[in-house]
N, CA, C and O of each residue as an XYZ file, in Angstrom:
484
protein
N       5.760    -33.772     50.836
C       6.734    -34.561     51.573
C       6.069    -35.534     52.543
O       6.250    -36.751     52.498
N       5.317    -34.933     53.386
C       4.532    -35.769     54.214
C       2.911    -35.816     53.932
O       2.290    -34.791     53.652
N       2.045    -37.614     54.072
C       0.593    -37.402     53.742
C       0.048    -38.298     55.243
O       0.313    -39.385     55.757
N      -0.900    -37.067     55.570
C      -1.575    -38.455     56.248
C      -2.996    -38.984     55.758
O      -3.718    -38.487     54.894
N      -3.242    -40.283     56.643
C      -4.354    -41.356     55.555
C      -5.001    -41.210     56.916
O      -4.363    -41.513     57.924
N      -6.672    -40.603     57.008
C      -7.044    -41.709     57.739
C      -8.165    -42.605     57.885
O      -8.411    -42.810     56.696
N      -8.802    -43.113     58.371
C      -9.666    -44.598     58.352
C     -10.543    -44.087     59.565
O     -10.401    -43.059     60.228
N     -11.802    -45.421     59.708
C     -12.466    -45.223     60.915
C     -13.934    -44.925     61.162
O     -14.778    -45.445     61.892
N     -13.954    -43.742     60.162
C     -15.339    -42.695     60.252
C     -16.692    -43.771     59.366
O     -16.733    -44.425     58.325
N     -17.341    -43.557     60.130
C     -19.155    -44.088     59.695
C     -20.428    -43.438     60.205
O     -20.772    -42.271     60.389
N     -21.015    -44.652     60.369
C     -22.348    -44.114     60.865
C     -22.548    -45.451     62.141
O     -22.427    -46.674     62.067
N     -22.938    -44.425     63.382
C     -22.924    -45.006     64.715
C     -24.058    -44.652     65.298
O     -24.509    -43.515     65.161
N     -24.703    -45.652     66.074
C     -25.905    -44.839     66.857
C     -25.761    -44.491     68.593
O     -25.328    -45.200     69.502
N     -26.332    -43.067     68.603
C     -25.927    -42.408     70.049
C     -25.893    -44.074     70.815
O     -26.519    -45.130     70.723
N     -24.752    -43.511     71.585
C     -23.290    -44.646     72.559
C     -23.001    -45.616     72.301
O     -22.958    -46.542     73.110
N     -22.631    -45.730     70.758
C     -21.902    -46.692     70.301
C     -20.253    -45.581     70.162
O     -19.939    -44.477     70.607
N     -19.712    -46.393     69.495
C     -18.129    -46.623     69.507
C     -17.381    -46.585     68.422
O     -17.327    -47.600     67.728
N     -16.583    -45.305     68.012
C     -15.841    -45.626     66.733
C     -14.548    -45.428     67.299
O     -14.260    -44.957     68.400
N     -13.499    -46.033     66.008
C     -12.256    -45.833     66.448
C     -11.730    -45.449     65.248
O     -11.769    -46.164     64.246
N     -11.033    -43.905     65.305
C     -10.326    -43.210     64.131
C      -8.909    -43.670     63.989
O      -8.286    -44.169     64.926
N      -8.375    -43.472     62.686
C      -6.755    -43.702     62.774
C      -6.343    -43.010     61.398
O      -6.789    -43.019     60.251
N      -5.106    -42.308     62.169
C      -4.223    -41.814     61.038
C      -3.022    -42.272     61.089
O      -2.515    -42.761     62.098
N      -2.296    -42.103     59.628
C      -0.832    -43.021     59.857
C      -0.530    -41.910     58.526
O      -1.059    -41.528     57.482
N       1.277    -41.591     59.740
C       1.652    -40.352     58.625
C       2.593    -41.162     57.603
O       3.057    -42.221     58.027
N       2.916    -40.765     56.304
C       4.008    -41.373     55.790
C       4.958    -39.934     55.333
O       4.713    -38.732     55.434
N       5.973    -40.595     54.868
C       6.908    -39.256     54.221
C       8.003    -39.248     54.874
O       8.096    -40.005     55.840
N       8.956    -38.510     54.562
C      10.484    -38.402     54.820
C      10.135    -37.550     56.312
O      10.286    -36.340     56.481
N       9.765    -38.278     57.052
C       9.569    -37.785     58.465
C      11.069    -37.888     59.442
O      11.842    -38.845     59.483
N      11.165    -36.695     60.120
C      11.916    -36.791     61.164
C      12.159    -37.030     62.285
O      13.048    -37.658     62.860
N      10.886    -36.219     62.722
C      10.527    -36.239     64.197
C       9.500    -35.585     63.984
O       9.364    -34.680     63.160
N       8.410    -36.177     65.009
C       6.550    -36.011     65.539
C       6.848    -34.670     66.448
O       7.486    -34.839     67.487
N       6.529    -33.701     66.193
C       6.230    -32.609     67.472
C       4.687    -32.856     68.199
O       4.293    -32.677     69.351
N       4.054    -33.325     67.029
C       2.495    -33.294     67.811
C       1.235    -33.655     66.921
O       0.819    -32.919     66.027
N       0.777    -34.654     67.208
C      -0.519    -34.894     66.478
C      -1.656    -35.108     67.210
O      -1.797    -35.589     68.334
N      -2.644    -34.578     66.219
C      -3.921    -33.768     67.005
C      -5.424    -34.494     65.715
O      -5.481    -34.879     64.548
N      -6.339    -34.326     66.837
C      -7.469    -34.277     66.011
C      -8.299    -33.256     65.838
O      -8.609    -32.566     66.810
N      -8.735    -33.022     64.733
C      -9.797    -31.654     64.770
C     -11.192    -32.261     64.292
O     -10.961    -33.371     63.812
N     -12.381    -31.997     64.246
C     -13.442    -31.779     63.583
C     -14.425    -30.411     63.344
O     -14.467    -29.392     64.033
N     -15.037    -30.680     62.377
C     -15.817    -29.423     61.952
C     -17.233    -30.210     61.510
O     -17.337    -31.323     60.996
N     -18.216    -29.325     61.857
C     -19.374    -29.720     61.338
C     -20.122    -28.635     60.352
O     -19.529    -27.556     60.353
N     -21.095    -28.667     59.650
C     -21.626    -27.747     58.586
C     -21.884    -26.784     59.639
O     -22.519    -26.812     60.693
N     -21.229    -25.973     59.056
C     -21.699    -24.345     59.260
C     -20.755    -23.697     60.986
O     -20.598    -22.600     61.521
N     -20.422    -24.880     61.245
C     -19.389    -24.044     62.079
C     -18.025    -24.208     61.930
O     -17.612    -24.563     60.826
N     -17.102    -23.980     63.005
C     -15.754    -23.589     62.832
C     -15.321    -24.888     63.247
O     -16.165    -25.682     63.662
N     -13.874    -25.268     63.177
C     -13.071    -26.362     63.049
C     -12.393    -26.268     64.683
O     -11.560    -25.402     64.949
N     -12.728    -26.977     65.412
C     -12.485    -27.524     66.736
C     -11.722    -28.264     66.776
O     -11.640    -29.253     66.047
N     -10.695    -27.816     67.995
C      -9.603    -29.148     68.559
C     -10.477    -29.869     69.006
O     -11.424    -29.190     69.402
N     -10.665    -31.263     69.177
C     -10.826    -31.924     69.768
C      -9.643    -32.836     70.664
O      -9.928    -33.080     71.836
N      -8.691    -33.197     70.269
C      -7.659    -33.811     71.604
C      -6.244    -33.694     70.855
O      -6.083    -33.992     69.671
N      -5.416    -33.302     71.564
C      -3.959    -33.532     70.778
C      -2.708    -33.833     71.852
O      -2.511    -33.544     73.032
N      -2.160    -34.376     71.092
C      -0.925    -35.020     71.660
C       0.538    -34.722     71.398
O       0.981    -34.652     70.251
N       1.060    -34.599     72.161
C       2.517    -33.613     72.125
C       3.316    -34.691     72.316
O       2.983    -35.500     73.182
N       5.010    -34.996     71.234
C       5.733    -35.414     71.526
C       6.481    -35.812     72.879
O       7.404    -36.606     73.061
N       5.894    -35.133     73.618
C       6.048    -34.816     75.682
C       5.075    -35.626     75.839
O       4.869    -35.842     77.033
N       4.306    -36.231     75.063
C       2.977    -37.177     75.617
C       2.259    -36.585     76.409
O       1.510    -37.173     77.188
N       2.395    -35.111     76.321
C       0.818    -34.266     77.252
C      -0.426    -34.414     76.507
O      -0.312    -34.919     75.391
N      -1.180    -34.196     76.759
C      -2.427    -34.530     76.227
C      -3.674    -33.289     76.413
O      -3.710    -32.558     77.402
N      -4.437    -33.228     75.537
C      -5.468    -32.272     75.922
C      -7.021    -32.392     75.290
O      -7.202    -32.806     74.145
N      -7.618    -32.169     75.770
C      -8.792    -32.797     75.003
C      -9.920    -31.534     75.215
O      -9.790    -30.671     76.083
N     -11.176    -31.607     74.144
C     -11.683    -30.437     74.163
C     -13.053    -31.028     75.301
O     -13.539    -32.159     75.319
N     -13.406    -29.900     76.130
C     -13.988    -29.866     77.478
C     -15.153    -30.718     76.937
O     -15.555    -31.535     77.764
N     -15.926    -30.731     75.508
C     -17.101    -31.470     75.401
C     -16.942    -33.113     75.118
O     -17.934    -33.703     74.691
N     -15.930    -33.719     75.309
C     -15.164    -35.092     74.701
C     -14.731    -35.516     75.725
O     -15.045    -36.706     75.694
N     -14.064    -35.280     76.881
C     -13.248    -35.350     77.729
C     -14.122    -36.878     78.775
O     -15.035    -36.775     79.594
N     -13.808    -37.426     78.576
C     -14.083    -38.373     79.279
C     -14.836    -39.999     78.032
O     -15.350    -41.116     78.088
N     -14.584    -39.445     77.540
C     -15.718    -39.815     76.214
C     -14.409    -40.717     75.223
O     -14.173    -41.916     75.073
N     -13.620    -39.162     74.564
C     -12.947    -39.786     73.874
C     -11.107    -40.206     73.896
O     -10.613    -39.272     74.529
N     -10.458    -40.755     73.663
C      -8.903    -40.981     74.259
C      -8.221    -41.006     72.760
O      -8.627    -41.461     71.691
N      -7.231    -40.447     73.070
C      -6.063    -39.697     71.799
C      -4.760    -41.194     71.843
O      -4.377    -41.408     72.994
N      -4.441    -41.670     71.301
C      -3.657    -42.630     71.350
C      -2.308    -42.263     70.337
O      -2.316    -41.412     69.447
N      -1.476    -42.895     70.613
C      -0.117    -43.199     69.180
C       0.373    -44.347     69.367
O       0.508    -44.942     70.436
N       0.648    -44.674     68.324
C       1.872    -46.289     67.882
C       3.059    -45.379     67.147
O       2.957    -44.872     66.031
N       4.465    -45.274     68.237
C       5.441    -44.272     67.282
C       6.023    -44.816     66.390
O       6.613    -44.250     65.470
N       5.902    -46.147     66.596
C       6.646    -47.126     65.221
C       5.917    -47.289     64.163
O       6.509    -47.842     63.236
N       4.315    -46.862     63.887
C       4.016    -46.766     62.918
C       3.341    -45.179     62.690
O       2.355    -45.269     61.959
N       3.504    -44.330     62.950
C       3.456    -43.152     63.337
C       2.334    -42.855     62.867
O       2.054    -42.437     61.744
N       1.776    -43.044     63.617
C       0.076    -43.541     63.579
C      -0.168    -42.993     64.736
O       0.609    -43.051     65.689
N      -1.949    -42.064     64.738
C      -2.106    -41.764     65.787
C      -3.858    -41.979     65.938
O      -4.616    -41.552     65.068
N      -4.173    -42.441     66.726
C      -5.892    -43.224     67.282
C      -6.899    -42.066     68.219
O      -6.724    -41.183     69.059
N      -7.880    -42.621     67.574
C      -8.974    -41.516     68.369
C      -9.920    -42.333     68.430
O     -10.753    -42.403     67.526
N      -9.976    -43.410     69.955
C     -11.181    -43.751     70.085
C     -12.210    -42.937     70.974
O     -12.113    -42.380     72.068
N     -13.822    -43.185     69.534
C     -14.485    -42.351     70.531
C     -15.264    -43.187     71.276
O     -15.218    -44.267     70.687
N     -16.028    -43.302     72.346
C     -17.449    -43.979     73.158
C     -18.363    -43.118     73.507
O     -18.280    -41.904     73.320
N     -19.243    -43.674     74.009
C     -20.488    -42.837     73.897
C     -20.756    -41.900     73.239
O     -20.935    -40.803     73.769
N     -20.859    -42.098     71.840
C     -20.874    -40.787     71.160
C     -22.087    -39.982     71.243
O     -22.923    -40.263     72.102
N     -22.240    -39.173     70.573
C     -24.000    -38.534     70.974
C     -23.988    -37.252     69.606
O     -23.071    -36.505     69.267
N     -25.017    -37.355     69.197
C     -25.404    -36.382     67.955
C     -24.015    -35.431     67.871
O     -22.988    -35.317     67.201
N     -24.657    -34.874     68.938
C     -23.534    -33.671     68.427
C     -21.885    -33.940     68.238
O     -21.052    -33.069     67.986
N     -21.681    -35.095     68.391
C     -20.099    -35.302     67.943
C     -20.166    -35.651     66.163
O     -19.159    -35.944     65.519
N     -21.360    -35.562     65.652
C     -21.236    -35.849     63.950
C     -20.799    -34.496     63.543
O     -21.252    -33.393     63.848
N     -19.501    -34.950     62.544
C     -18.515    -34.171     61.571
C     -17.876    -34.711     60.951
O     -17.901    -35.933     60.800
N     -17.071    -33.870     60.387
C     -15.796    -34.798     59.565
C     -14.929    -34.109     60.834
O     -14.876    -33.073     61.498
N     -14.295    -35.413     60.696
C     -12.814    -35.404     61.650
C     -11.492    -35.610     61.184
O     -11.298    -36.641     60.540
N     -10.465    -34.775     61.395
C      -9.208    -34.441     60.334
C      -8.187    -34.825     61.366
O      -8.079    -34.898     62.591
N      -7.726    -34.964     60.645
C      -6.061    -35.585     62.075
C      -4.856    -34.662     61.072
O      -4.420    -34.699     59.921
N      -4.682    -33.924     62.213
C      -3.057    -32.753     62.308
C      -1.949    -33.424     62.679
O      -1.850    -34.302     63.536
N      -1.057    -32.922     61.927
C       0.639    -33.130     62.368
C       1.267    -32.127     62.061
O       1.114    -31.331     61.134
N       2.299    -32.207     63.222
C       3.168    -30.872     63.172
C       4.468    -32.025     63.482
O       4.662    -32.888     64.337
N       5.212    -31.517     62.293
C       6.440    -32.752     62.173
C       7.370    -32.049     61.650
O       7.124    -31.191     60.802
N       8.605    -32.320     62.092
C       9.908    -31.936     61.738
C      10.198    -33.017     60.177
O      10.044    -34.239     60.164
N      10.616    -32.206     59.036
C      10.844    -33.210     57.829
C      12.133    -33.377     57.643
O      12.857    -32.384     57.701
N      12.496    -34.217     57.473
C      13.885    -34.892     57.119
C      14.330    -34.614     55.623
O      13.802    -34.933     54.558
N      15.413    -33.952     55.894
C      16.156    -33.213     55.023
C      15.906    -32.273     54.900
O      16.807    -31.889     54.154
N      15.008    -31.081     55.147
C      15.408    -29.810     55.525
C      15.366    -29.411     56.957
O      16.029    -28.524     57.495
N      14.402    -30.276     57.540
C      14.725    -30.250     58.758
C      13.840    -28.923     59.614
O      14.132    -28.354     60.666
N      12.895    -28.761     58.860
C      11.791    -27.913     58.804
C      10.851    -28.558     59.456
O      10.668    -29.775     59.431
N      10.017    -27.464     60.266
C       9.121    -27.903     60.671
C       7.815    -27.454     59.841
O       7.746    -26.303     59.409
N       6.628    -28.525     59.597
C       5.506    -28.117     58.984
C       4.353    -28.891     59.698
O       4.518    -29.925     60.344
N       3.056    -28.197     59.478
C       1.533    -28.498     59.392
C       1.030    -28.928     58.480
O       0.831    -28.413     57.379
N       0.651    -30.422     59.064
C      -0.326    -30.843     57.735
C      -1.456    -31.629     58.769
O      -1.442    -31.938     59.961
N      -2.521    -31.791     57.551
C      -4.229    -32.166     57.965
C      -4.614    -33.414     56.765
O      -4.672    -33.318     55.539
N      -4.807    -34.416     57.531
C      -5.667    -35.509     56.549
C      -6.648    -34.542     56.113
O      -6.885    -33.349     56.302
N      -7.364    -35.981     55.137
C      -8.377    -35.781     54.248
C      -9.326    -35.670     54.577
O     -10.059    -35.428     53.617
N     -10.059    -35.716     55.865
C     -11.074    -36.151     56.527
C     -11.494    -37.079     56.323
O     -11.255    -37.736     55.310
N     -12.532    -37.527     57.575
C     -13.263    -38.984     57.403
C     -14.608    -38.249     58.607
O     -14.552    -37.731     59.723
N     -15.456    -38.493     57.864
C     -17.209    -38.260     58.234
C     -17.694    -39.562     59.355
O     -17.877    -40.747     59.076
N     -17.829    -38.846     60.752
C     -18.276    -39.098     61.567
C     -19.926    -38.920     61.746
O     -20.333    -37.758     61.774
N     -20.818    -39.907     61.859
C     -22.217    -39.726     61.874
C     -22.856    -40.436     62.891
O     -22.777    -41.664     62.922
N     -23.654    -39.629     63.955
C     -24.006    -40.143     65.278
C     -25.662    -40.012     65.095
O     -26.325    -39.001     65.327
N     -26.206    -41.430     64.570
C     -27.750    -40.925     64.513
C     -28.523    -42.462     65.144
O     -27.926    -43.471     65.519
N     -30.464    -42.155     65.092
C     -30.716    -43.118     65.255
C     -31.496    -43.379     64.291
O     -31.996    -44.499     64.186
């Protein structure tokens, strides 16, 4: 019912600048919350920042100043620019939605495809 796409991910060298984007499509109803995660080889899959229909915000303690969680609700699209990046932010980075679907009116979880973030020199 619902896919998200997203764009963005390359190869950057420590404190340069990428900017992620996902854009959900599908018989959407209403946004409860979209979030970014990443994972790198061999460890576990980390919040990194998410955003609540309440427009609260949260970001994970190693990013926090670094990177900013954005949305466009008219294209229900949601942005992750990062700055100063630094080694250890290379992963793939997945963008979450938790969305109410139109016509059952259900709420579900879904995760892009990823897009590979690479912070080298």
């Amino acid at each position: 019912q619902v896919q998200l796409v997203e764009s963005g991910g390359g190869l950057v060298q420590p404190g340069g600048s990428l900017r992620l984007s996902c854009t959900a499509s599908g018989n959407i109803f209403s946004i409860k919350a979209m979030a970014w995660y990443r994972q790198a080889p061999g460890k576990q899959r980390e919040s990194v920042a998410r955003l609540t229909s309440g427009d609260s915000i949260n970001y994970a303690d190693s990013v926090k100043g670094r990177f900013t969680i954005s949305r466009d609700n008219a294209k229900n699209t949601v942005y992750l620019q990062m700055n100063s990046l630094k080694p250890e932010d290379t992963a793939v980075y997945y963008c979450y939605l938790e969305a109410v679907v139109g016509g059952t009116l259900l709420q579900y979880a879904y995760w892009g495809q990823g897009t590979q973030v690479t912070v080298s020199s």
